[in-house]
C-alpha positions in Angstrom: 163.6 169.6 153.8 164.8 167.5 157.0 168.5 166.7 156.9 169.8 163.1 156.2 171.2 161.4 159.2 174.5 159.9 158.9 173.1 156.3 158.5 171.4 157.6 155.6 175.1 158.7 153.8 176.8 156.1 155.0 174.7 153.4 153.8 174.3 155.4 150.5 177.9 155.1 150.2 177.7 151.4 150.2 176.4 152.2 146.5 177.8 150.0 143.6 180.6 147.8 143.7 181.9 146.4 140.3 184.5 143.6 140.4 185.0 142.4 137.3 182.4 142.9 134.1 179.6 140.8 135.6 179.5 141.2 139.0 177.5 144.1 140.5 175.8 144.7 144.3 174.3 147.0 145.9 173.0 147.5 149.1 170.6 149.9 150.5 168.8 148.8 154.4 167.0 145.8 153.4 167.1 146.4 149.7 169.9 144.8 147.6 170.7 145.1 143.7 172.4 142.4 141.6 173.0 141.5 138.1 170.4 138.3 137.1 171.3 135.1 137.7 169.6 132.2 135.6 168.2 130.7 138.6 166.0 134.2 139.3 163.9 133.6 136.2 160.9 132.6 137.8 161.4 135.4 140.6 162.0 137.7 137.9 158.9 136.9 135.5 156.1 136.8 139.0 157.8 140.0 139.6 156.8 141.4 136.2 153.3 139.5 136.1 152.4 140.6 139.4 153.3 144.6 138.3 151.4 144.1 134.6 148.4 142.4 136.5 148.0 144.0 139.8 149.8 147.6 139.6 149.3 148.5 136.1 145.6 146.5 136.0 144.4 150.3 136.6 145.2 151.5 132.9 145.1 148.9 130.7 142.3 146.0 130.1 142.7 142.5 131.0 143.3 141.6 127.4 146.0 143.9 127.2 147.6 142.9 130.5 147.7 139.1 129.5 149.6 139.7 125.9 152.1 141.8 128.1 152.5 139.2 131.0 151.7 136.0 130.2 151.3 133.5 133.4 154.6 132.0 134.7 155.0 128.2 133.6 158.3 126.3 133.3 157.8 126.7 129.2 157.8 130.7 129.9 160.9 130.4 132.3 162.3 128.6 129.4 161.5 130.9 126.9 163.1 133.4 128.9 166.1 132.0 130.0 166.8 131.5 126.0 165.5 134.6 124.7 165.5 137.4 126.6 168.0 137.2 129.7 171.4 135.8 127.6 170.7 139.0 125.5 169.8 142.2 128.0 171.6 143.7 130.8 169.4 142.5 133.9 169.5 143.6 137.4 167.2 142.1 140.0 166.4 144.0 143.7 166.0 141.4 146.1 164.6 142.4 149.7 165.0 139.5 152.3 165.7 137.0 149.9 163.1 137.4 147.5 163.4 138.6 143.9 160.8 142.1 144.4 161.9 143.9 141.5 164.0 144.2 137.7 165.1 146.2 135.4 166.6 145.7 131.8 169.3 148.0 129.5 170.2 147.4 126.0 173.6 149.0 126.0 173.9 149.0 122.1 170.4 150.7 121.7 170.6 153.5 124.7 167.4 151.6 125.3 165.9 151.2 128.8 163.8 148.3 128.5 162.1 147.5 131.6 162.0 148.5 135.7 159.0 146.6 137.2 158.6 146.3 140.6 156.1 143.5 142.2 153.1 145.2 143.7 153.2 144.0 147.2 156.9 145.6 147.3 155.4 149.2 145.2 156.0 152.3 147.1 158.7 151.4 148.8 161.9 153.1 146.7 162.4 149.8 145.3 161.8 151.3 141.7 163.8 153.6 142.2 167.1 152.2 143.4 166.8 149.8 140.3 166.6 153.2 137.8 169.4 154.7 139.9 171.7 151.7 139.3 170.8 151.1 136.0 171.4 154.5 134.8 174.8 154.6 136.3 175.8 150.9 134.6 174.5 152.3 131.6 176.2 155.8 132.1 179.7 153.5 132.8 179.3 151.3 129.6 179.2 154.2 127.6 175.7 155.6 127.0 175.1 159.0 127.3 171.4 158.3 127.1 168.8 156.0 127.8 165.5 155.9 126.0 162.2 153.9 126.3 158.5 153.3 126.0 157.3 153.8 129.3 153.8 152.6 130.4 151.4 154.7 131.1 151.1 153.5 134.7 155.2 154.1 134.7 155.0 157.4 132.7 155.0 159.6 136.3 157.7 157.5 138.0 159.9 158.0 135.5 158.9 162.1 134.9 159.7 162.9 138.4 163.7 160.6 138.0 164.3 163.3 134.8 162.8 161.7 131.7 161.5 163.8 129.5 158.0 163.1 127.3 158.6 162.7 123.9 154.9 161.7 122.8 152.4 159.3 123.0 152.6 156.0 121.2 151.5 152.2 120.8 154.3 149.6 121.8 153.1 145.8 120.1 153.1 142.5 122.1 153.8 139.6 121.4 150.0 138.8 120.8 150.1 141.5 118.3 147.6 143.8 120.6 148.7 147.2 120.7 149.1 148.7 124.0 149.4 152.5 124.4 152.8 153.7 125.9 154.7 157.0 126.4 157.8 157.6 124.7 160.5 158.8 127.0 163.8 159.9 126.4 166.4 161.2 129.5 170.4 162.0 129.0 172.7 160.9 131.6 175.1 163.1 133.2 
């Protein structure tokens, strides 16, 4: 294994900064991780239509990927500005401006929701700075472990960051369809 240079530690140094119960950065080279904003819905829902459709379009069937990501209209920003991002724990990675990846924690379920990453931004560690920091906001708000229903596309990403398999399963959308899913299950340290 190669040794890390010293930009490497000292940028990972630059890790998390908490100020207060809402504010949260992070900064990596040209990657930087934030709690959501209102105004990144629409970056944040392309970000997850763009990994359903494009990255995960390789396991599951077209029917199955549009129940799970629905196109992004101003009524499905709405919907989500509403619904979903007043009542989860959301952080967004932004590389040069532009929303490229999320992830979502239930605090008072231990539940991992969500990391997606936008395809054209896959492959890059984007993934995995958003698991990194949302383990360690979870960790600090008091869970001592996350679980979740991990795609099958996401099942290996998450294996190789510590999750354990706990069995095969069938999360249902919104549309009703069942869509198979791996249940996952990793304590934090």
């Amino acid at each position: 294994m190669r040794a890390k240079s010293p930009e490497f530690w000292c940028a990972r140094k630059k890790r998390l900064q908490v100020a207060g119960s809402r504010r949260l950065k992070w900064n990596m080279g040209h990657v930087k991780v934030r709690l959501a904003k209102y105004q990144d819905a629409r970056g944040i829902l392309e970000a997850h239509f763009s990994a359903v459709h494009e990255t995960a379009a390789k396991d599951y069937p077209l029917e199955i990927r549009r129940g799970w990501a629905m196109p992004v209209t101003p009524e499905r920003i709405d919907h989500y500005l509403r619904n979903a991002l007043p009542n989860e724990t959301t952080l967004v990675a932004e590389v040069d401006g532009r929303i490229a990846g999320f992830g979502v924690i239930i605090e008072s379920n231990n539940e991992l929701r969500a990391v997606y990453v936008a395809a054209e931004f896959g492959k890059q560690g984007v993934g995995s700075v958003l698991l990194r920091e949302l383990e360690k906001l979870a960790k600090d708000r008091g869970c001592g472990e996350l679980h979740m229903d991990s795609s099958l596309t996401a099942a290996p990403f998450y294996l190789r960051r510590g999750y354990a398999e706990l069995g095969r399963a069938e999360h249902t959308l919104s549309t009703g369809d069942k869509m198979a899913c791996v249940r996952m299950r990793k304590a934090l340290d």
